[in-house]
C-alpha positions as CSV (number, residue, x, y, z in Angstrom):
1,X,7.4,-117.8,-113.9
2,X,8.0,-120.2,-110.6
3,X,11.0,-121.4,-112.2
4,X,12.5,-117.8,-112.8
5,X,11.2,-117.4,-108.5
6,X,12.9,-120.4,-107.6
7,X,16.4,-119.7,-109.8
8,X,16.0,-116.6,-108.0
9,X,15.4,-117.5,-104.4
10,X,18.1,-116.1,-102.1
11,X,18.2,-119.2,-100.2
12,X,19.6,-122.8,-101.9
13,X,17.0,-124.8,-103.5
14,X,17.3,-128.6,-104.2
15,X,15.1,-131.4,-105.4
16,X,16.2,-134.9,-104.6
17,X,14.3,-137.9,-105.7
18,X,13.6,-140.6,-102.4
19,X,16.9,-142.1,-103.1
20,X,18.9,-139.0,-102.4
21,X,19.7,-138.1,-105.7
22,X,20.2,-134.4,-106.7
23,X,17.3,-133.8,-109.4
24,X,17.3,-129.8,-109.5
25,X,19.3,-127.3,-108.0
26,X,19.0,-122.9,-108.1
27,X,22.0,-120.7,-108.6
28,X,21.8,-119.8,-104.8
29,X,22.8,-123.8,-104.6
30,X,25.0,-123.6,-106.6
31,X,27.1,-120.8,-105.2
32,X,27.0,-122.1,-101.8
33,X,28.1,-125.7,-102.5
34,X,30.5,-123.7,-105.0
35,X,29.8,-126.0,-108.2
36,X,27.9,-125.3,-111.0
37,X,24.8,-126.3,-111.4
38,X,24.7,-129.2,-113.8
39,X,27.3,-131.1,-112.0
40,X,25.4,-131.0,-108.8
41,X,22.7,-132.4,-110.9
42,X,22.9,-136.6,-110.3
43,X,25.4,-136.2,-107.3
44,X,24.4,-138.1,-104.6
45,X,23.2,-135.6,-101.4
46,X,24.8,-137.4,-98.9
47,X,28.0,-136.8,-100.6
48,X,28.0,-133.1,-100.5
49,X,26.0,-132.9,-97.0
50,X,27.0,-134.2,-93.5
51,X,23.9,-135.7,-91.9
52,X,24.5,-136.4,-87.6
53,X,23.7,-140.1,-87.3
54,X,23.0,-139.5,-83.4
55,X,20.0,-137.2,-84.4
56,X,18.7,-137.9,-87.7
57,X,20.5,-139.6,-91.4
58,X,18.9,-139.6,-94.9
59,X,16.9,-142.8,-94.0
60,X,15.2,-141.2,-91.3
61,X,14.7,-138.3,-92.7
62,X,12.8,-140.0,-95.6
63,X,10.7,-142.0,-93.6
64,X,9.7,-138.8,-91.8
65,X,8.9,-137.2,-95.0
66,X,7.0,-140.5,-96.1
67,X,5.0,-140.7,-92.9
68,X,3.7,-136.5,-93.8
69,X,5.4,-135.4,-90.4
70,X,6.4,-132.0,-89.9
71,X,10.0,-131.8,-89.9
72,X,12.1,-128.7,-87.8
73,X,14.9,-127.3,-89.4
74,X,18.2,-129.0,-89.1
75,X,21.6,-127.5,-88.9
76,X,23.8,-129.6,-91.2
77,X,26.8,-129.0,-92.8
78,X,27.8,-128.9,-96.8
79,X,31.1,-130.2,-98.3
80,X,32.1,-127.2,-101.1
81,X,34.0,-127.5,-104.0
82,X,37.2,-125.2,-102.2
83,X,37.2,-128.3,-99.2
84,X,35.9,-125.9,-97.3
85,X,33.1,-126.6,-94.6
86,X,29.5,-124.6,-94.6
87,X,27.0,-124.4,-91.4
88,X,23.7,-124.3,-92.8
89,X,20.2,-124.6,-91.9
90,X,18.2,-127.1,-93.9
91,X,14.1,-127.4,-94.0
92,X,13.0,-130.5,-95.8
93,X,9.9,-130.6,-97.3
94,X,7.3,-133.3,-99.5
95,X,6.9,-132.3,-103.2
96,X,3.7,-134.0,-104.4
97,X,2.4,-134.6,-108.1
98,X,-1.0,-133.9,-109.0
99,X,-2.6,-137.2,-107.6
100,X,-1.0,-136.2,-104.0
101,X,2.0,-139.0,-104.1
102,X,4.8,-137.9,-102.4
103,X,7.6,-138.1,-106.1
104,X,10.4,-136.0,-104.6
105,X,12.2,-134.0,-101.2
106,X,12.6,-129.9,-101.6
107,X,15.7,-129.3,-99.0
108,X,15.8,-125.5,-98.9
109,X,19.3,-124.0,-97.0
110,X,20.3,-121.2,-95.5
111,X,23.8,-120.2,-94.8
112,X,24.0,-119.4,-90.7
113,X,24.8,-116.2,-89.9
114,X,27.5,-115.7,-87.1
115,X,24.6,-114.9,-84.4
116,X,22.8,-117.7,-85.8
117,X,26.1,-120.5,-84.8
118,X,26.3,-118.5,-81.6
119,X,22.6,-119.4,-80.8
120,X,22.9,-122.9,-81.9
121,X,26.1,-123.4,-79.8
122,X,24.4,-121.2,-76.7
123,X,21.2,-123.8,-77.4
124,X,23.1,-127.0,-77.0
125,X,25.2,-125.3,-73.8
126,X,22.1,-124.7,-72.5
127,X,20.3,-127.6,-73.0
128,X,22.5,-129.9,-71.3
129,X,23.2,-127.5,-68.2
130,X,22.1,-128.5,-64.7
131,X,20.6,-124.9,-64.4
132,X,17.7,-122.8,-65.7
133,X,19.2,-121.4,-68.4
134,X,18.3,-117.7,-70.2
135,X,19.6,-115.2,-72.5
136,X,18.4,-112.1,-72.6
137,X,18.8,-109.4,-75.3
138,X,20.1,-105.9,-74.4
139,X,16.3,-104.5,-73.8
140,X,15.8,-107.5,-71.2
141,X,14.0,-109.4,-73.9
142,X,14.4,-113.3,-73.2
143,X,15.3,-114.5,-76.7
144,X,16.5,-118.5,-75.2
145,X,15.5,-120.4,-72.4
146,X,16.4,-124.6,-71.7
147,X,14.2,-127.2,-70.6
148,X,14.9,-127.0,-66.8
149,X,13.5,-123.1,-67.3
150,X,10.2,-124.6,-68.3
151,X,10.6,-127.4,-65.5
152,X,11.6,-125.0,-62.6
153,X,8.9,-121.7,-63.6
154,X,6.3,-123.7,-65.0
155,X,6.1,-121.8,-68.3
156,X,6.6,-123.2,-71.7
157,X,9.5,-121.8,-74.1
158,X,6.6,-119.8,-76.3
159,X,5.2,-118.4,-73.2
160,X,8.9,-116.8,-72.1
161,X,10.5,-116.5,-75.6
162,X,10.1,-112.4,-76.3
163,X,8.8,-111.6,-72.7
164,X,11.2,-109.8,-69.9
165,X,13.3,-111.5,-67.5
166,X,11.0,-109.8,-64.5
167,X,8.1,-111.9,-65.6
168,X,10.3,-114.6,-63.2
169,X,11.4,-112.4,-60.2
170,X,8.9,-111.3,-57.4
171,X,8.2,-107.3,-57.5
172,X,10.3,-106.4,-55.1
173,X,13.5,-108.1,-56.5
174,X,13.4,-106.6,-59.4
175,X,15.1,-103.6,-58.7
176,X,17.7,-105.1,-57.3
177,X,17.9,-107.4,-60.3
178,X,17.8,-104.4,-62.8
179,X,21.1,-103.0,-61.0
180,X,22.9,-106.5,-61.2
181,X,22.1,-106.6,-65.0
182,X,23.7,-103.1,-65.4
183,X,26.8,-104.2,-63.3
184,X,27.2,-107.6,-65.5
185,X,28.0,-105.7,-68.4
186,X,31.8,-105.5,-67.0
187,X,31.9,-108.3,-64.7
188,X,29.9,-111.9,-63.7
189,X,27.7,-111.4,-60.6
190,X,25.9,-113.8,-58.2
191,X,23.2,-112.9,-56.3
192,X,20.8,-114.1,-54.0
193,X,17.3,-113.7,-54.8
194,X,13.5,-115.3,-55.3
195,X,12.3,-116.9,-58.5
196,X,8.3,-116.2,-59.4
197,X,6.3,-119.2,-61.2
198,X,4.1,-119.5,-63.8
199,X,1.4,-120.4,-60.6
200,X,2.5,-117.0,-58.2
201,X,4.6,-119.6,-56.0
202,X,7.9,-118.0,-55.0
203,X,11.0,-120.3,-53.8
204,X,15.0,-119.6,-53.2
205,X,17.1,-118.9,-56.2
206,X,21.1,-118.2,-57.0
207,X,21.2,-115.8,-60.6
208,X,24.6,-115.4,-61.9
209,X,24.4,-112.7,-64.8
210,X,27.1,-112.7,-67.4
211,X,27.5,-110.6,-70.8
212,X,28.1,-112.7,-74.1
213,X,28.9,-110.6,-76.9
214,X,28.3,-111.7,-80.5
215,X,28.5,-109.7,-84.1
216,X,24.7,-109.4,-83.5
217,X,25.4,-107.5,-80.2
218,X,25.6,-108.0,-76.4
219,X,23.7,-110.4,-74.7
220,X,23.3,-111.2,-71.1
221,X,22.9,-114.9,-70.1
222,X,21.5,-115.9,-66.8
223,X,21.8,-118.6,-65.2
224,X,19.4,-119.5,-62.5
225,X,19.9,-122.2,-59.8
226,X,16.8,-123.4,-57.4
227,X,18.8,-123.5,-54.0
228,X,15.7,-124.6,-52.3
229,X,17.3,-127.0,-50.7
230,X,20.7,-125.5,-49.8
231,X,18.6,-123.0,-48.0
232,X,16.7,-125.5,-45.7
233,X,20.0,-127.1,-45.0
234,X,21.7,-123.4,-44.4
235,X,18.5,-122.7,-42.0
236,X,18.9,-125.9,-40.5
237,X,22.6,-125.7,-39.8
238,X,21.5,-121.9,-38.5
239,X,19.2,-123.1,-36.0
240,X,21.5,-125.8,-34.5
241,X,24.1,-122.6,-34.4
242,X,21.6,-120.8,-32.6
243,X,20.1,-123.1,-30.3
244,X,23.7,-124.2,-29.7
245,X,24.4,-123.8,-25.4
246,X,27.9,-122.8,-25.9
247,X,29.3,-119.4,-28.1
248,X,30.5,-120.5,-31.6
249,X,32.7,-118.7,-34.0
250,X,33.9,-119.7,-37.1
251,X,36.8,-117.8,-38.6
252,X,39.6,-117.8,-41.5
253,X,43.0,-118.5,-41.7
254,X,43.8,-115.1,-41.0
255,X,41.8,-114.9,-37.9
256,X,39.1,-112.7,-39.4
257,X,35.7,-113.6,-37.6
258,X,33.0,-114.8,-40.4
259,X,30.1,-116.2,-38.2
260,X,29.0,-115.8,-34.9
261,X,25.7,-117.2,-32.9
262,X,23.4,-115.5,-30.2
263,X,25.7,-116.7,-27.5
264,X,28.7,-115.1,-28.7
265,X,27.2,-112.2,-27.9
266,X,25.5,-112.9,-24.7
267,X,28.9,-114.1,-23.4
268,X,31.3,-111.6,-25.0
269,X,28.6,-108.6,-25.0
270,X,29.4,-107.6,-28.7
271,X,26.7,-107.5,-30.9
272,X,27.1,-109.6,-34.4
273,X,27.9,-106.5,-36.2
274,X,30.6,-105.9,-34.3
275,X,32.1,-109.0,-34.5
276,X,32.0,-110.2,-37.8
277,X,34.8,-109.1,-40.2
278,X,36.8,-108.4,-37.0
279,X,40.2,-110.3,-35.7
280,X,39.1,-113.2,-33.3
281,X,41.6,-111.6,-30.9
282,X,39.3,-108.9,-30.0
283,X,38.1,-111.8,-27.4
284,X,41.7,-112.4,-26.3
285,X,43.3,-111.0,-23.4
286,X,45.9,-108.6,-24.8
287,X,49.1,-110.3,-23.2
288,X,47.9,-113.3,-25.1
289,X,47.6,-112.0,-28.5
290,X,51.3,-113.1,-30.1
291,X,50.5,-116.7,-28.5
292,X,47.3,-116.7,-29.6
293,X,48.6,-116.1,-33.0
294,X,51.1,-118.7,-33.5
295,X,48.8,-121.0,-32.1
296,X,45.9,-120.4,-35.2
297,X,48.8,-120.6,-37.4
298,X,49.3,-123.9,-36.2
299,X,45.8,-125.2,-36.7
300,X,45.1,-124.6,-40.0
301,X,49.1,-125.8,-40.6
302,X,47.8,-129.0,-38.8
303,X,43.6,-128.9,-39.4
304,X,43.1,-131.3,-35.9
305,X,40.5,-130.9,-34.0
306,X,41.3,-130.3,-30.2
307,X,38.7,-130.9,-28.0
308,X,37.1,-129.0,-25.2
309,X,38.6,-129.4,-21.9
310,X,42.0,-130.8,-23.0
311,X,43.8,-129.5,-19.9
312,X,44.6,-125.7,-21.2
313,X,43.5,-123.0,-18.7
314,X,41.9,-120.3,-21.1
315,X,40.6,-117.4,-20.6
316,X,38.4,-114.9,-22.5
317,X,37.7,-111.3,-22.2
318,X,34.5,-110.0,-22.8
319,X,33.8,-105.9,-24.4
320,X,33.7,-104.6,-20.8
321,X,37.3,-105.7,-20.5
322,X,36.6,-108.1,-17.9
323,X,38.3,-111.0,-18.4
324,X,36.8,-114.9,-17.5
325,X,37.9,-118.5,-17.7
326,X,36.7,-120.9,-20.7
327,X,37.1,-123.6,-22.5
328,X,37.5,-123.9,-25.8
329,X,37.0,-127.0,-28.7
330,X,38.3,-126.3,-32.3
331,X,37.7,-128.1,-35.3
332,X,38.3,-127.5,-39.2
333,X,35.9,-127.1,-41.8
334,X,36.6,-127.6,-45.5
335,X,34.3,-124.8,-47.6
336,X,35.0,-123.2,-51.3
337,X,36.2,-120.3,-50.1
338,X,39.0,-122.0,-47.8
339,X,39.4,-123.7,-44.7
340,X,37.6,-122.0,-41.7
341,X,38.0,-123.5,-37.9
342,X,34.9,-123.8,-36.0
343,X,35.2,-122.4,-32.3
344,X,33.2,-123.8,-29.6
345,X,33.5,-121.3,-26.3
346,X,32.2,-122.4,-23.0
347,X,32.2,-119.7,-20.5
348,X,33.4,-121.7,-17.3
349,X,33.4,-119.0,-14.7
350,X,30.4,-121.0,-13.0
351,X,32.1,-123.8,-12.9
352,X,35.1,-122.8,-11.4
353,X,33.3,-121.0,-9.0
354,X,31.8,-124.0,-8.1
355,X,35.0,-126.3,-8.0
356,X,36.2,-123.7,-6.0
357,X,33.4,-123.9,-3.9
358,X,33.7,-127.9,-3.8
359,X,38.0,-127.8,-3.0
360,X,37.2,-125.3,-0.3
361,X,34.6,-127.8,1.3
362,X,36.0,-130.9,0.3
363,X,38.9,-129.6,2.5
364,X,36.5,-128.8,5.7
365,X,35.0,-132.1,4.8
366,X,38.2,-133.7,5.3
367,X,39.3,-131.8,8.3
368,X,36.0,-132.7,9.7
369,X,36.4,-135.8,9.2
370,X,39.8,-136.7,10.3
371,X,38.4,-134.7,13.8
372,X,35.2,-137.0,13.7
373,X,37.3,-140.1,13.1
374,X,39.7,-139.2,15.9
375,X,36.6,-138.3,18.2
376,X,35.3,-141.8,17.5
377,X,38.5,-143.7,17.9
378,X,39.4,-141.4,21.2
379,X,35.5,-142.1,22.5
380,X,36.1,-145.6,21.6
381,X,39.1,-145.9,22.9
382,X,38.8,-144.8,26.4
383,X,35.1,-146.3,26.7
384,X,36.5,-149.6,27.2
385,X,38.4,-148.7,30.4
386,X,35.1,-148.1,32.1
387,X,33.1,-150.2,30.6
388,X,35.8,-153.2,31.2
389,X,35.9,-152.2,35.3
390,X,31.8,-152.3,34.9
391,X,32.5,-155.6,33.7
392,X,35.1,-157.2,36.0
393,X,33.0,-156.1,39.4
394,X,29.8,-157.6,37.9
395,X,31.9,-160.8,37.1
396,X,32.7,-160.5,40.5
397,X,29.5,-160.2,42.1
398,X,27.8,-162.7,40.0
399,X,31.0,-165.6,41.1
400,X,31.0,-164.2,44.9
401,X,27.7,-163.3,45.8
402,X,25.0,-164.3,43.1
403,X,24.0,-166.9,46.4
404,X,22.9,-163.8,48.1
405,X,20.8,-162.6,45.7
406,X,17.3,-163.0,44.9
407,X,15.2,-163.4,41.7
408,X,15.0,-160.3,41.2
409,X,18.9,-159.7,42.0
410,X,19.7,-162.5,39.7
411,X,18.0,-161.1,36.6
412,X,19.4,-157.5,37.0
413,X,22.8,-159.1,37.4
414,X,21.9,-161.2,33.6
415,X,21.1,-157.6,32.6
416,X,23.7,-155.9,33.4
417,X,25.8,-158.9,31.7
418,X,24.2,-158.6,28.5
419,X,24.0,-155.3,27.8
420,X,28.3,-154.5,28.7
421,X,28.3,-157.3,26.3
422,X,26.4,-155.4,23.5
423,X,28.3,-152.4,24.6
424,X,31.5,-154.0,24.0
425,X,30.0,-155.3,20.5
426,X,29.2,-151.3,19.8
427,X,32.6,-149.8,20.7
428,X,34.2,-152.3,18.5
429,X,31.9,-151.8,15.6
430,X,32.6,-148.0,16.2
431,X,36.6,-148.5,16.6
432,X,36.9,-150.8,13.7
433,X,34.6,-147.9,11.7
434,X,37.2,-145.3,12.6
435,X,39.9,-147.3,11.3
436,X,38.5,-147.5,7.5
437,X,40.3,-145.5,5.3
438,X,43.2,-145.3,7.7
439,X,45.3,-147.4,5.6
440,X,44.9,-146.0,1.8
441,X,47.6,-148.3,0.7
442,X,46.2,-150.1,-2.7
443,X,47.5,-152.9,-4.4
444,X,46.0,-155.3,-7.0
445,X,43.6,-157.9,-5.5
446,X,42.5,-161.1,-6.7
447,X,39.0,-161.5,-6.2
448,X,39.0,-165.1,-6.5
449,X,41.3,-165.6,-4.2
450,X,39.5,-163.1,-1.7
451,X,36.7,-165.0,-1.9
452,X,38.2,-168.8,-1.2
453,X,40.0,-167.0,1.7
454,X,36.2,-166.0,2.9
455,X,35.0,-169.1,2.8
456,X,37.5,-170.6,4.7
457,X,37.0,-167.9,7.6
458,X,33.1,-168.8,7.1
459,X,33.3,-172.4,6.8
460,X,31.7,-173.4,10.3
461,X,29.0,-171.1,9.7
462,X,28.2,-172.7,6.2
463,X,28.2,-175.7,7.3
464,X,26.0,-175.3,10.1
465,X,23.2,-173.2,8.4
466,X,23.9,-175.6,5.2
467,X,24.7,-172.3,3.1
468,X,25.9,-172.9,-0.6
469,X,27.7,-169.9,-2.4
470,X,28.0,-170.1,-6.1
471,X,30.2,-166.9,-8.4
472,X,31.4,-166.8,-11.9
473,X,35.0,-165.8,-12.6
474,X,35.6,-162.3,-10.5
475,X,38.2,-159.9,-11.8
476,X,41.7,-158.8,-10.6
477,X,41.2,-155.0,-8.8
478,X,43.0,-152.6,-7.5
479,X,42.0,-151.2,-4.0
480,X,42.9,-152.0,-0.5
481,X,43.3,-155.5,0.5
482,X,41.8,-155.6,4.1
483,X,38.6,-153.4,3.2
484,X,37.5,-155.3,0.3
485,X,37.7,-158.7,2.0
486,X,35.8,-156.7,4.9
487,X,33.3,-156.0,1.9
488,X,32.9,-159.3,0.6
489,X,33.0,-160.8,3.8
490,X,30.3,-158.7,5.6
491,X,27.6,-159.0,2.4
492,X,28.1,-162.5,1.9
493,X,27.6,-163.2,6.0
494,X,24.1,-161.2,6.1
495,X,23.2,-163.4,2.7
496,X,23.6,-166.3,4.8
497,X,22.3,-165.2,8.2
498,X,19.2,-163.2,7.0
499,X,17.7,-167.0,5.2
500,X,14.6,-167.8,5.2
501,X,13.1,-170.4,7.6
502,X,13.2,-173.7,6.8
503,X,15.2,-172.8,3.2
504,X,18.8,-173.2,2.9
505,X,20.5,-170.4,1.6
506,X,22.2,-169.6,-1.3
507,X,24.7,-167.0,-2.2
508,X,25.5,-165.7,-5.9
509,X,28.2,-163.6,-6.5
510,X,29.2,-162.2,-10.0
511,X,30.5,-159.0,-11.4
512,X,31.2,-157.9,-15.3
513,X,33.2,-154.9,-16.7
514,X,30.8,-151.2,-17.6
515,X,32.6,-148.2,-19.2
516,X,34.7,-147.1,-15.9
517,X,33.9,-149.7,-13.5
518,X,33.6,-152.8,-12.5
519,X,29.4,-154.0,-11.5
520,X,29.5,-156.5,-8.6
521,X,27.0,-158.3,-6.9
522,X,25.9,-159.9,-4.3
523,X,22.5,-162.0,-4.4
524,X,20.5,-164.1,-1.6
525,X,17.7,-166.4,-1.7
526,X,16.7,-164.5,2.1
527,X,14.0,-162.9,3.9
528,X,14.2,-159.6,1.2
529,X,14.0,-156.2,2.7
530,X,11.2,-153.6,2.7
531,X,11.4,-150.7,-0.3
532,X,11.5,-148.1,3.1
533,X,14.5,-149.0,4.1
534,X,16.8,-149.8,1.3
535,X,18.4,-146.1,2.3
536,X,18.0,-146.3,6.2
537,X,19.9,-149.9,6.1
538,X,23.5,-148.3,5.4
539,X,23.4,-146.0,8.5
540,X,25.5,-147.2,11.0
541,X,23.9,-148.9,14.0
542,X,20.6,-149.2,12.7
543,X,18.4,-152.3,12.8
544,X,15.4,-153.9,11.5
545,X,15.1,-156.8,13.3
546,X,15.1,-157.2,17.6
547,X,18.2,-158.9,18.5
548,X,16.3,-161.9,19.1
549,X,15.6,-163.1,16.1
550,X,18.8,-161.7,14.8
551,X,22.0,-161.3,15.9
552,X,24.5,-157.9,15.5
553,X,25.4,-154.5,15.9
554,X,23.9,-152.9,12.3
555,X,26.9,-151.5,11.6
556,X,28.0,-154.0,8.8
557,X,26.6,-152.3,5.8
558,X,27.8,-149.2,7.0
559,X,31.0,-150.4,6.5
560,X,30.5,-151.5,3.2
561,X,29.1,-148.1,1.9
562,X,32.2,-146.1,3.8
563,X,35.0,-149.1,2.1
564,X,32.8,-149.0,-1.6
565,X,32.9,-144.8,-1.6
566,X,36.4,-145.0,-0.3
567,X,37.5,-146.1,-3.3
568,X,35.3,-144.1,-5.7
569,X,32.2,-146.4,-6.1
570,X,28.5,-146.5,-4.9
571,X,26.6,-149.5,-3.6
572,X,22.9,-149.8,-3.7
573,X,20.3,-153.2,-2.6
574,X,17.6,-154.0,-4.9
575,X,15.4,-156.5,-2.7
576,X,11.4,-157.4,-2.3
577,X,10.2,-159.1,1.2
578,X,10.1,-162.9,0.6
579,X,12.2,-163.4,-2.8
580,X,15.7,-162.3,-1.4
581,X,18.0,-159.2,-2.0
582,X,21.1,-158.5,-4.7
583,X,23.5,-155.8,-3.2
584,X,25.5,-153.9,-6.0
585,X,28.5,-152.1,-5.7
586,X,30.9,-150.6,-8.2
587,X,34.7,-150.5,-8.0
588,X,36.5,-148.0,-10.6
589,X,38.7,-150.5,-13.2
């Protein structure tokens, strides 16, 4: 009776012994490997089955049997009689004999079915792809999910297998999913929507739906991709866009506008909607248009960026009509869908309002100036024809009558001396002040040489206060001769003659090269100078000490600050009472 089942059975039946040989086989076997029974009888298996060495052979199979493990079925496939290759499905199984010693292996085979090679190839597709993977039958029925399913939602394959798509898409996507499912029927689609876990957590996911017909029917395969981190990237890149100062725009080839930020619209007074899927010239001035044209063909031709501020005078014109200066920066951006150029707008009507603003008073500045420098070299001028009569009668009073006077005469007379004297001093410090800038002629100046030159003019001076002046290698510039040796000359003379008492002093001069400049200075060993008047010190005539103690006019370091500015630096003292000062000045390189 079992032996009329088994000769029955649809599916093949073999016994092989544990060395592989064919014992028994049905008539199903027979037919499928297309021989007849008894000369499948004694064949070896392996010579009429194809075993995958890379997932399991005869030897492992036997041991598996051996060891009582239970054993999936394998697709394998048969060498017939005819040549011709079969796809089958094989389950092995233990046969036992009464005692429970494993005496023999039952393989029983099923011929696949075309749906059945189609799931087997779809499995293996699946399997190795980067993405969720499901199939779904035409009911919505999931009938094949991959590992990274179970990874990404949390479920296991049993838990899915048989249940709806939905049970992975948040309530309120699924309608929307439901109408891409219809549409995928006739063509792929990609859409944008939220993946549900096993847990209720919800996170960013990109479903492309696709139909797969087989002879068992249609099928729809999804493939799901966690864009997790594409979003946080896209929100990031978002939120730089939008916190951006300037208006950016980024647009195709063909001019069309595909993304715009919040100031695009504050500037341009468009709204997004408005913009987007419109012609970038909309934000042209019409008369520009053909240029404007050419010159986008040109970028993406070229894909260079061109920075802001390259010299172009732009302008843009805003929904109102009006039209407004800017400056624009372009740069090319590499995506899947094409190349797009990244705008950068900078609306610059402030700006040149202010330059404007700045020419006009730069020009008052300078008219004002040349009528302040003429007032001063007039004044000073024609002060010293007075002031030199002043000084020729009291010359001559003092040499023809000083024996008339008393004590009292005598001092007033010393008086009157001293102060023409210091007068004298004060319109030449205010002449020679006039006369800076004058002479704008500028040549290249060897600061070495400048200063050897200074020290010769200096040389009784060093000598006599014992002075030593040290300086590293100074630099070649370009300025005007006669002003910087005035420079030079007038820091390093209050280094020596502002010394403390009793000290010797020393003079350090260096300078090294900053991005657009050259950094001098000047340092002393002297008496240092009070924080409250590192400002007040550069205005001309002023003093800090009485005249006494030491001599000049105050009007030194105001002509350092007018030469130093003159030609496009600054100059600044960093000083503390008792431990000296180090002037600093900066000369454009």
């Amino acid at each position: 009776m079992i032996e009329q089942l088994i000769n029955n059975a649809q599916d093949a039946i073999i016994c092989l012994d544990l060395k592989g040989i064919i014992l028994y086989c049905n008539k199903a076997a027979s037919k499928l490997f297309d021989r007849e029974g008894s000369s499948l009888v004694g064949m070896d298996y392996q010579s009429v089955t194809t075993f995958d060495p890379h997932k399991v052979g005869f030897d492992q199979l036997r041991e598996s049997i051996l060891f009582n493990e239970q054993l999936p079925p394998y697709i394998q496939e048969i060498d017939r009689r005819d040549s011709k290759k079969e796809l089958v499905s094989v389950q092995y199984s233990p046969v036992t004999d009464q005692s429970g010693k494993i005496t023999s292996i039952s393989a029983i085979l099923r011929k696949l079915t075309q749906s059945d090679k189609v799931a087997s190839k779809a499995q293996a597709l699946v399997e190795t792809a980067p993405d969720a993977m499901v199939i779904i039958n035409t009911v919505g029925q999931i009938v094949l999910v991959n590992a990274q399913t179970e990874n990404q939602f949390g479920y296991t394959k049993d838990e899915l297998l048989g249940c709806e798509l939905e049970m992975l898409i948040p309530d309120k996507y699924i309608s929307l999913l439901k109408k891409n499912q219809e549409n995928c029927v006739s063509m792929g689609q990609v859409t944008e929507l939220y993946g549900k876990r096993k847990d209720g957590s919800t996170f960013p996911v990109e479903i492309s739906l696709s139909p797969l017909k087989t002879d068992d029917g249609l099928f729809v395969s999804a493939a799901i991709r966690n864009i997790t981190d594409r979003k946080k990237a896209e929100n990031k890149f978002k939120g730089l866009l939008e916190s951006a100062p300037d208006a950016i725009i980024l647009a195709d080839k063909h001019g069309d506008i595909q993304l715009v930020n919040e100031q695009v619209v504050n500037i341009f007074g468009y709204s997004k909607k408005e913009l987007i899927g419109n012609k970038i010239e909309i934000l042209v001035p019409m008369r520009y248009h053909h240029r404007h044209t050419n010159h986008r063909d040109e970028f993406f031709h070229s894909a260079e960026t061109r920075p802001m501020a390259s010299g172009l005078e732009l302008s843009g014109v805003r929904k109102s009509g009006e039209e407004f200066p800017v400056e624009i920066s372009l740069s090319p951006l590499e995506t899947e869908d094409g190349a797009l150029a990244i705008a950068v707008i900078r609306d610059t009507s402030e700006k040149a309002a202010v330059k404007k603003e700045l020419q006009d008073f730069n020009k008052k500045l300078q008219v004002k100036n040349k009528e302040l420098e003429q007032f001063a070299f007039v004044a000073s001028h024609d002060l010293q024809e007075p002031l030199q009569t002043v000084m020729s009668f009291t010359d001559f009073l003092a040499e023809n009558y000083s024996h008339q006077f008393d004590e009292t005469g005598i001092k007033s007379m010393q008086y009157i001396t001293e102060a023409t004297g210091r007068m004298r001093q004060l319109i030449k410090g205010l002449l020679d002040y006039s006369r800076i800038g004058r002479e704008r002629t500028a040549v290249e100046v060897n600061c070495n040489e400048l200063l050897d030159n200074i020290k010769i003019d200096l040389s009784s001076q060093i000598k006599n206060e014992n002075a030593t002046i040290h300086s590293t290698t100074l630099p070649h510039i370009k300025g005007n001769a006669t002003e910087l040796r005035l420079l030079f000359q007038n820091l390093i003379t209050n280094a020596i003659k502002f010394h403390q008492n009793l000290t010797p002093p020393e003079v350090w001069i260096d300078a090294r090269r900053e991005k657009g400049h050259w950094l001098f200075s000047v340092k002393d060993n002297g008496i240092g100078i009070e924080k409250k008047y590192k400002e007040r010190i550069f205005i001309i005539f002023q003093r800090l000490h009485n005249r006494n103690s030491y001599e000049g006019t105050g009007i030194g370091l105001a002509h350092c600050q007018k030469i130093v500015e003159l030609h496009g630096g600054k100059i600044w003292v960093e000083s503390e009472v008792g431990k000296g000062s180090i002037f600093y000045f900066t000369i454009p390189n």
